[in-house]
N, C-alpha and C positions, 0 to 999 in steps of 0.2 A: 504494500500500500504506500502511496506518496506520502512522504514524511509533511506534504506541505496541505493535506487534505482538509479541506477545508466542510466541515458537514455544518448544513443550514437547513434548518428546523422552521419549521412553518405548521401553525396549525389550519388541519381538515375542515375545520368547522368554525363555524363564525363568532369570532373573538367580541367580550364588549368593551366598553372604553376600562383602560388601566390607568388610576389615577393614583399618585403619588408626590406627598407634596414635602418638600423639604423648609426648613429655615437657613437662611443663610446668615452669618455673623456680618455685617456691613462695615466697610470702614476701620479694619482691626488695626491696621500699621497706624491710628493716632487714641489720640487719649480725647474720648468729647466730652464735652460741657453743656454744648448747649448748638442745637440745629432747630433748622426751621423745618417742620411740615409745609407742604404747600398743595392741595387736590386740584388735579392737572385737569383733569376729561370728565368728573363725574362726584358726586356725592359719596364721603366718607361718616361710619358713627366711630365715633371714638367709645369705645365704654374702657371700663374697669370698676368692675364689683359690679355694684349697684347704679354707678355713674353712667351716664347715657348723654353724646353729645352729637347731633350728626351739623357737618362743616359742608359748606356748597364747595362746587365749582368755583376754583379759582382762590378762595380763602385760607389761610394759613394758622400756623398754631407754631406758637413756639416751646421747645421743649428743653428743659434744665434738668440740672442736680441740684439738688436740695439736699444737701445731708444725706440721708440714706432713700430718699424718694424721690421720684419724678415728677416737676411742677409742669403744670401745663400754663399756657398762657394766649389770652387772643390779646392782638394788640399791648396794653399794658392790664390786661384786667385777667384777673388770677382765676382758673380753674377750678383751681384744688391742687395736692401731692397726692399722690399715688403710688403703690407699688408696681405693679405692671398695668400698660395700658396699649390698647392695641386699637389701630386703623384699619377700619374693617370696610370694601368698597361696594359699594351697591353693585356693580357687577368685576368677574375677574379680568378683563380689558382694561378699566380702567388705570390711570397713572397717576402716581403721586411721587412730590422730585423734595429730594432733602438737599439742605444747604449748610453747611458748615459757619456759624456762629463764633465759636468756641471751641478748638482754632478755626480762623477762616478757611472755608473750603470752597475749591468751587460745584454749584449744584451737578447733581446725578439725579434723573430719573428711572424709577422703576415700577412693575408691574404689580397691583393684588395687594397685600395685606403688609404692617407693618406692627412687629410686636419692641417694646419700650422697658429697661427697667433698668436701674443701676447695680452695677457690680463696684463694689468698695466706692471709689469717689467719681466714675466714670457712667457714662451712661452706655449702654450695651443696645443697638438697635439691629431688627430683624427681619431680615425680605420673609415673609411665610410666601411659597409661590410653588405652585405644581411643576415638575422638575423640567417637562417638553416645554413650558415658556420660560424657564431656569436655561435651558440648555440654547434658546436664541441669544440671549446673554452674554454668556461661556465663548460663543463659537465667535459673534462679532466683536468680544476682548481679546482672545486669542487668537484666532487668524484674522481678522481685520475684514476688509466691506468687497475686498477685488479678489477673489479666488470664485471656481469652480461649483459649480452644483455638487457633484461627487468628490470633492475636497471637503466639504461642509458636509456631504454624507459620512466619509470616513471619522471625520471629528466628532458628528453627533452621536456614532457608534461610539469610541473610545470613551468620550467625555461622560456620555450618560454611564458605564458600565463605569469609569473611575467616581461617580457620586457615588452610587448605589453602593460600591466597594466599601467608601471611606465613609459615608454617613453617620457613621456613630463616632467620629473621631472627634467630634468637638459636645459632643452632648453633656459632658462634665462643667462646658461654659454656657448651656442653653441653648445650644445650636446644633447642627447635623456637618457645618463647614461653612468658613469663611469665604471671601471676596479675595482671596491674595493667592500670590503663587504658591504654598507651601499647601492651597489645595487645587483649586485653578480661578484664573483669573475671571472675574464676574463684575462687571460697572452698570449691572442695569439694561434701562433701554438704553444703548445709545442710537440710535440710528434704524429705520425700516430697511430691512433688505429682502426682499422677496425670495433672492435665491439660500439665503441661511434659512428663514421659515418655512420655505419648500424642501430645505434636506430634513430638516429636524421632522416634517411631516413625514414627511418619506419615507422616512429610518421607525418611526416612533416604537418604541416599546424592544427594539432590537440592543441586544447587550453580545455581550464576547464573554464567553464562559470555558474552561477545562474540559477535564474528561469526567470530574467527579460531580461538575454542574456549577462551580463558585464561579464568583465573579474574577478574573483573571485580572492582575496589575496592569493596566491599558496604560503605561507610561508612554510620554512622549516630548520631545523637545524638538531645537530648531534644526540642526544639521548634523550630523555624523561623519563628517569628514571621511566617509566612502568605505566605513565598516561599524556597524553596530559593536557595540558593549553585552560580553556574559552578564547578567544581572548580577551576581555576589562579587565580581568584580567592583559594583560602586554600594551596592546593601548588601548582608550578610545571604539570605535565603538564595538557593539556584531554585531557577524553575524553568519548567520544560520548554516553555514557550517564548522565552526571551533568551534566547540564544547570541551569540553573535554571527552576522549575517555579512557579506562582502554587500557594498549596499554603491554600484555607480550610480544610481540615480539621485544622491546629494553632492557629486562631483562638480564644481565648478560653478555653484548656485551662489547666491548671496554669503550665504554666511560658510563657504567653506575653508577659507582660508584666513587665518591671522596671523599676528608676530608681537610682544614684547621684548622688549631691552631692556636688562639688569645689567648692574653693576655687576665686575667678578666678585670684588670682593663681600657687596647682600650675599651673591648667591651663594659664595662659599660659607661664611657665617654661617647664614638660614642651616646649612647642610649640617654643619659642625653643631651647630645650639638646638636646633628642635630634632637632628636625627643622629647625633654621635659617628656622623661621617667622616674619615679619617681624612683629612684636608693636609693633615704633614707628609702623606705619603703621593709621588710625585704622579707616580700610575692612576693612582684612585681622582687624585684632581684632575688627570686626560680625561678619564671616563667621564668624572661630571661635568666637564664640559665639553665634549664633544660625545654627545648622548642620542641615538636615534632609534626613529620607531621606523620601519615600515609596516609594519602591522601594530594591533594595539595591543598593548601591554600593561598587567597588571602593579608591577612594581618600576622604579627608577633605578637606570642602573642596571645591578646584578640581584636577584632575589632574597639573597641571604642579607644583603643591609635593610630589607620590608621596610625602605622608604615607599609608601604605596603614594601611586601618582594623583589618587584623588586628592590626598592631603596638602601636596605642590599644587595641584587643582584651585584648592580653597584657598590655602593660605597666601597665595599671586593674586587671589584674584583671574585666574585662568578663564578662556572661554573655553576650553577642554582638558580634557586629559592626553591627549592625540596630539604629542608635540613630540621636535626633538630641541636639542640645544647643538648652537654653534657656536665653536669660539673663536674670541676675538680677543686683541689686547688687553684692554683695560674693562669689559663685557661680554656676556655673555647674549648672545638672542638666540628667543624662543622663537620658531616658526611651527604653529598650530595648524591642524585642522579640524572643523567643526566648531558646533556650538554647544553645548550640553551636555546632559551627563553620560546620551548614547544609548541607551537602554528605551528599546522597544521601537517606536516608529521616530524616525525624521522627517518633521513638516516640510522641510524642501526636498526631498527627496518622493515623498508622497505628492506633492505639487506636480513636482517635473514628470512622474509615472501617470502620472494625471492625461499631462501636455501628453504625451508620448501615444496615448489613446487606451489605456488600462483602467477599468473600471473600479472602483472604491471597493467590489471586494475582491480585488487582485493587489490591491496594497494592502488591505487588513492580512489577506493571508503570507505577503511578503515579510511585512514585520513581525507578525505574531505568529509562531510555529505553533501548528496542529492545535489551536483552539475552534471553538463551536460558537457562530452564530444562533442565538435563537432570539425567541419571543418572550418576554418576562410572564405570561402567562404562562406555558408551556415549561419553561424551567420550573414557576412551582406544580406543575401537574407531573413532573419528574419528580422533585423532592418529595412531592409529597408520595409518590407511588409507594 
């Protein structure tokens, strides 16, 4: 059987709508104080407890901290505090755009519901939104407004199967996942594009799952410098499906090629202080400086010093690990390829398989060895078999 076998699961019989709704953490890279509400398209109730306020089209409400509650405010006339309070919109199309107060931010809008409440001296706000209008979101922060119909199908495949994955990783802060890269990137509406709401339609309900049924790690970043990353190469766990892969279709894209310039003398330091690299021996400083990959490699060097190259990754500030070093007199330059950590699919490299005439699930099964498309209904009529 083809190691690249890609089985897609469809159900026989007529599916009903799968809804699914996540919270999203907003805004986590600042510390707020105080934003404005504003109801963009339609009629919001605010309640909490007992409290019941509904806000027209176009009106605003300003929301603070207070010691350990959330004050609401119209204009300058005072609501109440509250513990949690939530914007609740007469229908789920509607939009409502928050504005940075305290510190100033500039306005984001977004779709559906907004839940409110302070954690220690910060206020904590929350998209509640059903995840195929979560996932229009995702796709125009992350790949941006000028790609492909089947680029935006590949992404709404990946992206919805990495929610569903991670959803409970933030639920210890009220939430299912953040707006930031450390889950994926999410601003809201920004912009109508017809052809992201026609992939995310497209795709709906379709995840990337194992042999055993789980949700598979759908990582992805911007380039691969023209070979994917083993996964416990940059996290600990192997897994069957994230292999590394010879990948030419990120070859010679935007982001395949870079270069830093270090001093010798940073780079030998760095070597000697954070890795106990023998810098007085005259052999071992050729090798660190004149260091190369053609293919990629887990450590720097020779493997018995387990300088591992993520760690030179972070600690430069690297756009990869996929470098070598050249020397020079008084410096060293890095000549890189790629962008990220490498693991799993490359957005330019999916782009370009795109251009080339290869349909989106000929990249899914390009990057992700031997997983299973299916239907999120159908996977639980598996599990629960």
């Amino acid at each position: 059987m083809n190691k690249y076998l890609f089985i897609i699961l469809f159900s026989v019989f007529s599916l009903k709508s799968y809804s699914i709704q996540l919270d999203i953490g907003l805004l986590r890279n600042v510390k707020l104080k105080h934003v404005l509400f504003t109801s963009d398209s339609g009629n919001h109730t605010i309640t909490s407890n007992s409290f019941i306020k509904t806000i027209n089209k176009g009106e605003s409400v300003k929301i603070q901290v207070h010691n350990d509650s959330v004050r609401l405010k119209v204009g300058e006339v005072s609501l109440g505090h509250f513990d949690t309070v939530y914007f609740n919109p007469k229908h789920d199309d509607h939009v409502f755009t928050i504005t940075g107060l305290a510190p100033a931010l500039k306005s984001r809008k977004y779709y559906t519901q907004l839940k409110v409440f302070v954690d220690g001296k910060n206020l904590t706000i929350v998209n509640q939104i059903d995840i195929e209008r979560y996932l229009i979101g995702v796709l125009e922060s992350e790949a941006g407004p000028n790609e492909s119909k089947d680029f935006y199908k590949v992404h709404a495949v990946i992206s919805r199967t990495y929610a569903l994955k991670n959803k409970n990783k933030f639920l210890h802060q009220g939430f299912n996942l953040t707006d930031l890269v450390n889950c994926q990137v999410y601003k809201g509406k920004m912009y109508k594009k017809e052809q992201i709401e026609t992939a995310v339609k497209e795709t709906a309900n379709l995840v990337l799952v194992d042999q055993d049924m789980n949700y598979i790690t759908a990582a992805y970043y911007s380039n691969s410098g023209g070979q994917t990353v083993n996964v416990e190469d940059v996290w600990l766990e192997p897994l069957s499906y994230l292999r590394s892969i010879k990948d030419p279709y990120s070859v010679g894209t935007h982001n395949y090629n870079w270069s830093k310039k270090i001093s010798k003398d940073k780079w030998l330091s760095y070597l000697k202080n954070k890795h106990n690299f023998p810098v007085e021996d005259p052999k071992s400083v050729k090798k660190a400086c004149d260091f190369k990959q053609t293919y990629r490699k887990k450590y720097f060097s020779e493997w018995n010093y387990h300088i591992l190259l993520k760690d030179i990754r972070k600690d430069f500030k690297l756009k990869s690990t996929y470098f070598s070093v050249h020397n020079h007199k008084d410096y060293v330059l890095l000549k890189g390829k790629g962008f990220g950590h490498g693991v799993g699919l490359s957005q330019e490299g999916a782009m370009q398989m795109i251009k080339l005439g290869f349909g989106f699930l000929d990249v899914l099964r390009f990057y992700y060895t031997g997983v299973h498309l299916i239907d999120l209904q159908m996977r639980d009529f598996y599990i629960s078999d």
